[in-house]
N, C-alpha and C positions, 0 to 999 in steps of 0.2 A: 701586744700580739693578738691578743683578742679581735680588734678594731679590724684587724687587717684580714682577719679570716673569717669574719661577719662581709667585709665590704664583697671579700672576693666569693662568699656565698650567694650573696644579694646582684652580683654580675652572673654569677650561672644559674640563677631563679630567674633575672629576667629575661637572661638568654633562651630558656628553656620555655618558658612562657611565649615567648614572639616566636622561638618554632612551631610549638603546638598550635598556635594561633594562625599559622601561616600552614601546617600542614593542615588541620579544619577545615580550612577555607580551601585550599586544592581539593578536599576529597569531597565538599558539596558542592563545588563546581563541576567537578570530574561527574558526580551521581546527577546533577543536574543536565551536561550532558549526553550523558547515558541518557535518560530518560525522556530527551527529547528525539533522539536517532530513534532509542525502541515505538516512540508513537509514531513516527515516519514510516518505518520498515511496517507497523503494521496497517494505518495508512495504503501502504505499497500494497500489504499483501489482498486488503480488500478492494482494491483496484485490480490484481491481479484473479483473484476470483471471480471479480463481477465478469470480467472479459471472459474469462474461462467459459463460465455458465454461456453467456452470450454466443459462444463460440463454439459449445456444445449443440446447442438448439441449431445453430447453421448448418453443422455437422448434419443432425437430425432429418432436418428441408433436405439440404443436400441429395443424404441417404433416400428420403422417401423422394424425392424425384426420380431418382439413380433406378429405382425398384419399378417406379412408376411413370418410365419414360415416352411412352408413347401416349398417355395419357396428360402428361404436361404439355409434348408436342402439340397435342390438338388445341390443349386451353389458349396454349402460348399462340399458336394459328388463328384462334375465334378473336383474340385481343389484339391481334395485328390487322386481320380482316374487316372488323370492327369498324365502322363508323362512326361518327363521334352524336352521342344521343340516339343512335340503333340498338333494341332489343336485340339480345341473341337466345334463341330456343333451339335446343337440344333436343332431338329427336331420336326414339328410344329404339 
């Protein structure tokens, strides 16, 4: 009787062993990845930043033309006026 309740210990040790062996493996693949999404997403996020900034400063130009509209009018006028290799002087 012995024999037989050793054998059938030695099938639920091995069985027990190939799950845990099999669940390891799921969960450092699984953390694996995880941790290639999270370098992606942050990745994203410093592309999403850099635009941002970028997009702020347009904002900015925008705004100080907005404010300073007849004044870009003129510049934008002298650079269409413009000759190609003509000084332009501004007369006070």
């Amino acid at each position: 009787m012995k024999a037989a309740a050793v054998k059938k210990k030695r099938k639920k040790s091995i069985f027990l062993r190939v799950a845990l062996a099999a669940f390891s493996i799921y969960v450092v693949v699984t953390l694996l990845k995880l941790q290639l999404e999270i370098s992606n997403r942050q990745k994203k996020i410093s592309e999403l930043n850099a635009m941002a900034e970028q997009l702020e400063k347009e904002v900015e130009e925008l705004q100080y033309k907005n404010d300073n509209y007849e004044d870009y009018l003129e510049e934008k006028a002298r650079e269409n006026m413009a000759r190609q290799g003509e000084t332009i002087y501004i007369g006070n």
